[in-house]
Structures are given as structure tokens and as C-alpha cells.
C-alpha positions as CSV (number, residue, x, y, z in Angstrom):
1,X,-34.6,3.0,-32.4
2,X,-32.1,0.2,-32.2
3,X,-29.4,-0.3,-34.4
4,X,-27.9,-3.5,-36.4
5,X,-25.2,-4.9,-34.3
6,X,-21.9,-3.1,-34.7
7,X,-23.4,-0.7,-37.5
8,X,-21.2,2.1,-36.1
9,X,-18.6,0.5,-37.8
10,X,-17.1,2.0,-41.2
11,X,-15.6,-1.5,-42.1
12,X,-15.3,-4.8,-40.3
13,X,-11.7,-4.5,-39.4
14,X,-12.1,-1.5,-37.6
15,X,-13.1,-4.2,-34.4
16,X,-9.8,-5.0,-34.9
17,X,-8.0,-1.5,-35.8
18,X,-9.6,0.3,-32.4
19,X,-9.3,-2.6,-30.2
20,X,-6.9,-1.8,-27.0
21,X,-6.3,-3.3,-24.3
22,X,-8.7,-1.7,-21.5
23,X,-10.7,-4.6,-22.6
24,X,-9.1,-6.8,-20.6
25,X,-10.8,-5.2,-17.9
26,X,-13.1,-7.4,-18.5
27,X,-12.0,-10.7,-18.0
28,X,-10.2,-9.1,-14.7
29,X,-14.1,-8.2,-13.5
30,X,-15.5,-11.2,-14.7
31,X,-12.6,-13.5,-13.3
32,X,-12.4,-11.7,-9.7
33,X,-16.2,-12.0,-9.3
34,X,-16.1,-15.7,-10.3
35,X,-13.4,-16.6,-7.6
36,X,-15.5,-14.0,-4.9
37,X,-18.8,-15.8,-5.5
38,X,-17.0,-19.4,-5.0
39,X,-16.0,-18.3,-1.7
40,X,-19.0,-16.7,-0.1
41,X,-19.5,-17.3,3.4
42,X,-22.8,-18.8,2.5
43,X,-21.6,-21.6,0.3
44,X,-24.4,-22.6,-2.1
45,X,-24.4,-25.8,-4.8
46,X,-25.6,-22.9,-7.0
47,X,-23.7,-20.0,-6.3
48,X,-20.5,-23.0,-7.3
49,X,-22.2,-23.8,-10.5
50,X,-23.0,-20.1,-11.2
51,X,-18.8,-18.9,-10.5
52,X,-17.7,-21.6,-12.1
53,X,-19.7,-20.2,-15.8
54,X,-18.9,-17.2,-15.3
55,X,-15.2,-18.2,-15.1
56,X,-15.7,-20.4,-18.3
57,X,-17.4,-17.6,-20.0
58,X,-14.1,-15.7,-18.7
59,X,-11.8,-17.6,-20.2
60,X,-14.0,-17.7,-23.6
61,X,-13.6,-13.9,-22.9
62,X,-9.9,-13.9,-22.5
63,X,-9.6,-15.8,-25.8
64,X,-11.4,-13.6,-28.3
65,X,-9.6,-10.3,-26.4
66,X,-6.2,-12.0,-27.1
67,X,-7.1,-12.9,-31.0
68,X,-8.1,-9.3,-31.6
69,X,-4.9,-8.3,-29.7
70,X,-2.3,-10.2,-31.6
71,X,-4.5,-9.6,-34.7
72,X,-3.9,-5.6,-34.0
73,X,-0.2,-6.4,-34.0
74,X,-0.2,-8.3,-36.9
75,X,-2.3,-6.5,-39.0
76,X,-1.8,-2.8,-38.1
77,X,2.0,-3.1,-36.7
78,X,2.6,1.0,-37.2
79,X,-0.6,1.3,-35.2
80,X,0.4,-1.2,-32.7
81,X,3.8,0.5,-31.8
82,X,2.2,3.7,-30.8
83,X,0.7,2.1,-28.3
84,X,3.7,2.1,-26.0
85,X,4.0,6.3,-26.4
86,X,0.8,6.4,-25.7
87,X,0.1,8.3,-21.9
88,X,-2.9,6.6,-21.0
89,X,-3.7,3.4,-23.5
90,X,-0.1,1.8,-22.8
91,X,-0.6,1.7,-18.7
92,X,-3.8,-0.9,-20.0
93,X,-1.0,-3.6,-21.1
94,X,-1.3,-4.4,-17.0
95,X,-4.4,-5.5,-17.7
96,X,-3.8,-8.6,-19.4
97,X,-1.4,-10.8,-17.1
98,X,-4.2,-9.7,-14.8
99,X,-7.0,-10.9,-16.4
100,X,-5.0,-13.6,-16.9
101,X,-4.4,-14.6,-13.4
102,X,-8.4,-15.0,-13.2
103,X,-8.1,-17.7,-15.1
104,X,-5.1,-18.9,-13.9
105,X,-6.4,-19.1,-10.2
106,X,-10.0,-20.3,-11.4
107,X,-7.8,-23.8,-12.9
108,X,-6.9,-24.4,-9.2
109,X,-10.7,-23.7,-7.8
110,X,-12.7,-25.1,-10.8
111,X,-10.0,-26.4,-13.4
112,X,-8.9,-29.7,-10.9
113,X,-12.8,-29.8,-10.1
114,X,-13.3,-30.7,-14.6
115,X,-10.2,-32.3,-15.2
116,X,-8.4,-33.6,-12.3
117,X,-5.1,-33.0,-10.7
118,X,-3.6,-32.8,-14.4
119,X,-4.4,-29.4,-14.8
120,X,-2.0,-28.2,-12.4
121,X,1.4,-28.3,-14.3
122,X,-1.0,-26.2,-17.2
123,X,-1.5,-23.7,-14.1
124,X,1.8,-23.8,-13.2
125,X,3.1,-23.4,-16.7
126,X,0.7,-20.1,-17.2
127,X,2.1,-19.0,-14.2
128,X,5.1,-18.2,-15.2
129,X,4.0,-17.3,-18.1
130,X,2.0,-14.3,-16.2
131,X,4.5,-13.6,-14.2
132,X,7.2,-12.8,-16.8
133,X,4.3,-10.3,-18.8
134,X,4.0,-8.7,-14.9
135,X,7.5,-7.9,-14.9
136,X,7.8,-7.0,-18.6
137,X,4.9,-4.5,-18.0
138,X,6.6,-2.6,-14.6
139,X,9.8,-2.2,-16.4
140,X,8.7,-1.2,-19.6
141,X,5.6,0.8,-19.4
142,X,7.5,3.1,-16.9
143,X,10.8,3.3,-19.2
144,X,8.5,4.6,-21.9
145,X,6.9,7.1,-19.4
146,X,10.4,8.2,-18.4
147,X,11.5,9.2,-21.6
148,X,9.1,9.1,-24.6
149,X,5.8,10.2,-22.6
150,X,4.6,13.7,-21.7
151,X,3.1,13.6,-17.9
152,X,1.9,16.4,-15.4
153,X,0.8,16.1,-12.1
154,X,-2.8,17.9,-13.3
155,X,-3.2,14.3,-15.6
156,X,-2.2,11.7,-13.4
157,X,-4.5,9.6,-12.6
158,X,-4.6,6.2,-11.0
159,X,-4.1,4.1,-14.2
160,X,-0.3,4.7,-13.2
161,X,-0.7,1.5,-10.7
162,X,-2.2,-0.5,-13.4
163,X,1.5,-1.9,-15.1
164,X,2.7,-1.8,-11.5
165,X,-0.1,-3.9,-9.7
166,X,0.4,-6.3,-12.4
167,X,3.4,-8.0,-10.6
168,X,1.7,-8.1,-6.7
169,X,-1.2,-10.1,-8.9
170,X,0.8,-12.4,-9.8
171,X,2.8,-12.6,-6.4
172,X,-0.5,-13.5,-4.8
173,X,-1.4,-16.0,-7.6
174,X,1.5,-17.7,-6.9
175,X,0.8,-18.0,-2.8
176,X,-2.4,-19.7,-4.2
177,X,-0.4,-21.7,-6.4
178,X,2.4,-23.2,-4.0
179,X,0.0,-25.7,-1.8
180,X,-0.6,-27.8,-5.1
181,X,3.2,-28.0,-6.2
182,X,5.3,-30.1,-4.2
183,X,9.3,-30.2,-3.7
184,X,11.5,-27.5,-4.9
185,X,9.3,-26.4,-7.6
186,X,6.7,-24.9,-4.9
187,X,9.9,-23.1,-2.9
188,X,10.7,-21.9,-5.8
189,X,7.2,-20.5,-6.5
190,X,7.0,-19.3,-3.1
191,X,10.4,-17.1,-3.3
192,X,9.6,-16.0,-6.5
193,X,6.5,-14.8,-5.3
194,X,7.6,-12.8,-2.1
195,X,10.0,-11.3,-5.4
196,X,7.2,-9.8,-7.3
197,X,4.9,-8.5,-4.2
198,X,8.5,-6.5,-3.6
199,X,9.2,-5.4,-7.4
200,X,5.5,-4.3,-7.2
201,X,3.9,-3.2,-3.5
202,X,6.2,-0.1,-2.5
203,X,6.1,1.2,-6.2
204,X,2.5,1.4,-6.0
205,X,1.8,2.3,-2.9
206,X,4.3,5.6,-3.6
207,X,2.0,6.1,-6.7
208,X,-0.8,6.8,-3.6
209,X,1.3,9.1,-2.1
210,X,1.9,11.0,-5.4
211,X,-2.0,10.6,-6.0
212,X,-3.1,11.7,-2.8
213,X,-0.7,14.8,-3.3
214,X,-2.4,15.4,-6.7
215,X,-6.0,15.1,-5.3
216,X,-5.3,17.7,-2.8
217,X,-3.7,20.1,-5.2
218,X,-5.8,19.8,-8.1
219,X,-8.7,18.5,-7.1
220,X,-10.7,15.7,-8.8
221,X,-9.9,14.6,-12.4
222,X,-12.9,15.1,-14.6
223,X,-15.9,13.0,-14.8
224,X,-14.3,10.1,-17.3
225,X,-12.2,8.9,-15.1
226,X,-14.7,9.3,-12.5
227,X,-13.9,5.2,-11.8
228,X,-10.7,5.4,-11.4
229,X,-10.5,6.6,-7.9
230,X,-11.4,2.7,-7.1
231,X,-8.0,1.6,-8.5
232,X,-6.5,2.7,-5.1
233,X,-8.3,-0.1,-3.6
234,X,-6.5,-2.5,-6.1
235,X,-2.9,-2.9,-4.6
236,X,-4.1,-2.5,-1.0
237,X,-6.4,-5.6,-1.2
238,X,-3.4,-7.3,-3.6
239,X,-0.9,-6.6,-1.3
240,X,-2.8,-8.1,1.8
241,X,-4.0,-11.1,-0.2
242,X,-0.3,-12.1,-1.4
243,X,1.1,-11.8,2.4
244,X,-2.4,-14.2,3.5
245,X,-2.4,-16.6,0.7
246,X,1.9,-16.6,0.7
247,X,2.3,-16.8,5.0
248,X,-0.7,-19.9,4.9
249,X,1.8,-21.8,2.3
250,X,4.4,-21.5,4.1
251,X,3.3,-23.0,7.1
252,X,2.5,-25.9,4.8
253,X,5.7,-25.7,2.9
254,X,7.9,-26.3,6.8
255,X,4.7,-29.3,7.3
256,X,6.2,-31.6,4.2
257,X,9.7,-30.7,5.1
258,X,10.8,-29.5,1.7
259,X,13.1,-25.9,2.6
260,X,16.8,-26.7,2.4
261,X,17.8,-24.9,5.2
262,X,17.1,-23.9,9.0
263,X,17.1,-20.5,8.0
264,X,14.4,-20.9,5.1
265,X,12.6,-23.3,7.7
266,X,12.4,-19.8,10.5
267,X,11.4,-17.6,7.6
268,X,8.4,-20.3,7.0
269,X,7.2,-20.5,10.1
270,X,7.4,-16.4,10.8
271,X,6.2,-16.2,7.5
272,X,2.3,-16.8,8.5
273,X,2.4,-14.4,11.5
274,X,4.2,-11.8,9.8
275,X,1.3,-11.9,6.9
276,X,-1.9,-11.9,9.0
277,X,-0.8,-9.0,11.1
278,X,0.4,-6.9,8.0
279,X,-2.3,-7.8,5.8
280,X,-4.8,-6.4,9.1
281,X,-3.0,-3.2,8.8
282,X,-3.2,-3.2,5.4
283,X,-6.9,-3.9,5.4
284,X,-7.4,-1.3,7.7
285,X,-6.0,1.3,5.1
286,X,-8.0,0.1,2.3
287,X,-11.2,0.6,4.2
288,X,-10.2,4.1,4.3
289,X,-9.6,4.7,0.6
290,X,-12.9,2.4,0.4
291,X,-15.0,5.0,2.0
292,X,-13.1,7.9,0.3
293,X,-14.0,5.7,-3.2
294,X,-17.6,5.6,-2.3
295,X,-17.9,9.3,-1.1
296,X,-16.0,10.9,-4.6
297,X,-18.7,8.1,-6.5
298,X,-21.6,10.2,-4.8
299,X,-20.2,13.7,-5.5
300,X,-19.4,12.0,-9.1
301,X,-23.0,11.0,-9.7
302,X,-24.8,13.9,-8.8
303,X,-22.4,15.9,-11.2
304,X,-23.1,13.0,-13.7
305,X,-21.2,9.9,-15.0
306,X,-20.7,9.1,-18.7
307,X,-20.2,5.8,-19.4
308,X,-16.8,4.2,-20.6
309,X,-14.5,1.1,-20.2
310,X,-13.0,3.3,-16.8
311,X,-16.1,1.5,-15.2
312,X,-14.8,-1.5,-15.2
313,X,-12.4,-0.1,-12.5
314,X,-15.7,-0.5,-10.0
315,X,-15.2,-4.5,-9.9
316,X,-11.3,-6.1,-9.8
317,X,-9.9,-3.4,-7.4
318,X,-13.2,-4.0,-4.7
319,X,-12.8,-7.7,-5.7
320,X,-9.3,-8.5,-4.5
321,X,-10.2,-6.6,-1.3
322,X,-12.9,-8.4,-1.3
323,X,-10.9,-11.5,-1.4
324,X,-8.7,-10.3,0.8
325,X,-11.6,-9.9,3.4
326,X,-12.7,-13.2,2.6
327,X,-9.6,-15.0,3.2
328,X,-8.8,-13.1,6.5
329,X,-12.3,-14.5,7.7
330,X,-10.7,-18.1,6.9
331,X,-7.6,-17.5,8.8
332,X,-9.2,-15.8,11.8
333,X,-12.3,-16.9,12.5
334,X,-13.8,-13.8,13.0
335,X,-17.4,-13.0,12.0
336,X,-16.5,-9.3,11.6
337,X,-14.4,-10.5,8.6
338,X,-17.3,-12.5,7.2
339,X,-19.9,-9.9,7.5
340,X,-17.9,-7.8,5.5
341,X,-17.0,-10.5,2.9
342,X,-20.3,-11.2,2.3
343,X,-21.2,-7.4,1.7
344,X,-18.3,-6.7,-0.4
345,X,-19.2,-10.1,-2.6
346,X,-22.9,-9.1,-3.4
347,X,-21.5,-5.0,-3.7
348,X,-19.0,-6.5,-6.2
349,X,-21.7,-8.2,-7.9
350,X,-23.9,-5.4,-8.1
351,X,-21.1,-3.2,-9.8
352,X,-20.2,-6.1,-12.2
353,X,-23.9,-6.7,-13.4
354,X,-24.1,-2.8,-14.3
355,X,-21.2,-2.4,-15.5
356,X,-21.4,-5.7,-18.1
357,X,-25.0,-4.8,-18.9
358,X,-23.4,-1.1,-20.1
359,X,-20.4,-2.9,-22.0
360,X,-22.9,-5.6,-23.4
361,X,-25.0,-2.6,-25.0
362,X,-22.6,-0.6,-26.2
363,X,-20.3,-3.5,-27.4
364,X,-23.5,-5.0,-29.5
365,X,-24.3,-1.5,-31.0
366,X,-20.7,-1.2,-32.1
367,X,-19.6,1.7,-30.1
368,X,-16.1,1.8,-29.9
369,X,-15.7,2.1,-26.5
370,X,-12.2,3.2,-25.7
371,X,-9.8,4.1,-22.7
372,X,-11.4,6.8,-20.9
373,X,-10.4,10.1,-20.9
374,X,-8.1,9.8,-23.9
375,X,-8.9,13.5,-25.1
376,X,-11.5,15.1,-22.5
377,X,-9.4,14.9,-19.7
378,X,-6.2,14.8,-22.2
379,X,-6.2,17.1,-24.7
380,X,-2.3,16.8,-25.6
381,X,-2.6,13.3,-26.3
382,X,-5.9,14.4,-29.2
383,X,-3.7,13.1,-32.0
């Protein structure tokens, strides 16, 4: 029998009261598949029209997520501030400069498409804005992990990298940014960039190490986080995208003559060779945790998969591989590259229209669908 929308709910405020900020995930899904679809191998008038709604739809998304946010701080302040102590819901902050760089990125593809070339001081303007939230969440989610959390190596999970990735997001966002700034402003981008992809690329990729150590010790978490094995994927494919998308502008940053200095002119032009053959290795290595991802989502589903917002975990982390894929293809040539691209793009697609279709239902019915594994896999954080 179906239900009234949202009948679950005791009072109309509790949308607000319960909202958190794994919903984000969302627009991070939505926006990566958007930008995927736009660059498919096989380009299409539709497949354009259809990436460029869903971005729209993404940013309408983003909106009402950012309402209900600020309205949770405003409203419910005491509950707000627990947020911060909280071991799994506070490492979801990530998520938001995320999502927003899906919209930020989407501006540049579709944004200059509606509205012309004015648009891109808006872009540039969020930016920044992202970029400060990316560094605000890797230095303060981890303070309060350091010394108000309570952490074990049994309950670690992935959602560690999600505050950390923030920052490589927004380094790669900005190498996608730099070819439509011109003058200092884009050097300054550019630097700025290479800056976060540092502050945020070794941190995670030591959180893989300490994961790796915990998987092999303790053995697979349970079956709520079942998802989140694909957020090893994330700052692989981030990390490769930012040195692609950062090494092609500066080849165009030495072309209009704009670096102060011989020295900043050498470090542009090794910039683009440096990138391609890093971001190959670094390919390489996601495809490995790629096929491990896949293999632990098979033992996962024979043992059975509840549903929760950790499912959105199935679409950004495969989508900025995927874009990484996609992108190498552009700057190689090579028709291995594509053949992948174009798998990973209708995979991605696949995972986002099962995953939304889930959400959708469950959102409509008013289930408050929460960060997973708050208390299954977390008793100690019950309260």
C-alpha cells in the first residue's frame, strides 16, 4: 500500500531537524554524471541537451539542500553543533564544496553556452568560494577527529577521505577553470590549484594505506557501508584529473605569455609532461581498486545490501575516474582510453539511475534516510 508523501514524518520540521549533509551526495552524483555524459566519446545533440538538465536539475538540487542546511543551523543551533563531534555525519561536510564544484564546472560547459562569456567571473567568484569551504573542511573535520572524536581502526571506514578529497576537487576545478581567465588572475588560479591537490592528495592517499591495513586485519565493514569501498576510487581519479586538466593549462598559460618569470615559464612547459605520465600511473592504480570495488560489491550482494544514502558513493568516486579516463583519451589519442570512457560513462549512468530511483522513493515516502551506518556498524555513536 503506498503512503502519503512524507507521512513518516511526526511534524513538518522534522525535514529540516534530520536533514545532514550526506545529501549532498546527490548533487555530487547528479553533477559528475552531467559533466560525463557531455563528454562521451560519441557526442550526441541529445546526450548535450540531456547533461545539460540534469545539471540544471543539479543546481535546483543544490539549492533546496543548502536552504534546509542553513535552515538546520538556524533553527536547531544545539543540534547543529553536534554535528562536528559527530564520527561519521561530520566527515559529510566534504560533500558540499563538492557538490558544489559540479555546478561550478557545469557554468564553464553549459553556463557560457545560456549566458555568454559573463558567467565566468560568477564561476570564478564560486571558485574561490569552494575552495576556501575545501580547506576549512581538511583542517577542521580532522582537528575535531583529533581531539573531540572516538575512532578505532575496527570503524574506519572510507568516509575519512571525504573532508580530505574536498580540496584535490577543487584543485582540479580550478585546472578547468584557468583556460577562461586571463592574466595574473589565471596564474594565480593555477598555483593555487597545484596548492590544494598537495594539502589534499598525499593525506588521502595515506588514508588508503591505513584502509588497506584495516581491510586486511578486520575484514570488511558491515553491509551499510557496503558502498563505501568505491570511495577509494574518488581521490585516485581526482588526483589524475587535477594533474591532466592543470598540465593542459599550463601549456596554454606559457602560449599567451602571462608567467612573470623564466622559471615559472620551465615549470609550465614541464608542467603537461609531468601530468600525463603521473596521471597514467595513477590511472593504473585506480583500475586496481576498481576491480577490487566491483569484486567486494559481488561478495556484498550475495550477502545482501540495505539501502541508504552510502549508495550514492557508487556514482562521484567512478565519475571523476571516469573523467579522468575521458580526458586522458583527449590528450592521447588513444582508443584504449575511449573504450574505457565510454564504459565507465554508461556504468556511471546505470549506478546513478538506481541509485536516484531508491533516493526518489524513499525521499517521497518520507523516510529519513540518514548517513549509513550511524548505529549498526557504530554502536558507540547510538546516542
Amino acid at each position: 500500500m503506498l503512503q502519503k508523501p512524507f507521512s513518516r514524518l511526526n511534524h513538518p520540521l522534522d525535514v529540516v531537524r534530520h536533514f545532514t549533509p550526506n545529501w549532498f551526495a546527490v548533487t555530487m552524483g547528479t553533477g559528475i554524471l552531467a559533466l560525463c555524459l557531455n563528454k562521451f566519446p560519441y557526442h550526441s545533440t541529445f546526450l548535450h541537451s540531456f547533461a545539460m538538465g540534469l545539471w540544471l536539475l543539479n543546481i535546483g538540487l543544490f539549492a533546496l539542500f543548502s536552504a534546509l542546511f542553513i535552515g538546520r543551523i538556524l533553527i536547531f543551533p544545539s543540534i547543529t553543533l553536534k554535528l562536528l563531534k559527530h564520527p561519521v555525519q561530520s566527515m559529510f561536510l566534504g560533500c558540499i564544496p563538492m557538490g558544489l564544484v559540479t555546478i561550478i564546472n557545469g557554468l564553464l560547459v553549459f553556463g557560457t553556452q545560456l549566458w555568454g562569456d559573463a558567467i565566468i567571473p560568477i564561476a570564478s567568484c564560486l571558485w574561490w568560494v569552494d575552495s576556501i569551504m575545501s580547506v576549512t573542511c581538511s583542517l577542521l573535520v580532522p582537528y575535531f577527529m583529533f581531539t573531540r572524536q572516538e575512532h578505532s581502526m575496527p570503524s574506519m571506514t572510507t568516509v575519512w577521505l571525504l573532508p580530505i578529497v574536498a580540496s584535490e576537487v577543487a584543485a582540479a576545478s580550478g585546472g578547468f577553470l584557468v583556460p577562461y581567465l586571463t592574466g595574473q588572475s589565471a596564474v594565480v588560479v593555477w598555483i593555487v590549484s597545484y596548492v590544494l591537490w598537495a594539502i589534499s592528495v598525499p593525506l588521502a592517499f595515506g588514508i588508503l594505506i591505513i584502509f588497506f591495513q584495516r581491510l586486511v586485519l578486520h575484514k570488511l565493514p558491515c553491509e551499510n557501508m557496503a558502498a563505501s569501498i568505491w570511495l577509494c576510487l574518488g581521490p585516485i581519479g581526482t588526483a589524475a584529473l587535477g594533474l591532466l586538466l592543470l598540465g593542459s593549462a599550463s601549456q596554454k598559460l606559457v602560449q599567451q605569455g602571462v608567467f612573470a618569470t623564466s622559471d615559472l615559464v620551465i615549470m609550465g612547459q614541464v608542467a603537461e609532461g609531468f601530468g600525463l605520465i603521473v596521471a597514467t600511473m595513477f590511472w593504473g592504480f585506480g583500475l586496481w581498486w576498481l576491480a577490487m570495488a566491483m569484486l567486494v560489491t559481488v561478495h556484498y550482494l550475495c550477502k545482501g545490501m540495505p539501502f541508504n544514502m552510502g549508495w550514492w558513493a557508487f556514482t562521484f568516486p567512478l565519475g571523476v575516474y571516469t573523467a579522468a579516463t575521458l580526458t586522458l583519451a583527449q590528450q592521447t589519442n588513444i582508443v584504449f582510453f575511449y573504450a574505457f570512457g565510454a564504459t565507465f560513462v554508461i556504468l556511471l549512468f546505470v549506478f546513478w539511475a538506481i541509485v536516484a530511483a531508491r533516493t526518489l522513493h524513499g525521499g517521497y515516502h518520507g523516510h529519513l534516510i540518514q548517513a549509513p551506518c550511524l548505529v549498526e556498524c557504530h554502536p558507540e555513536v547510538a546516542s
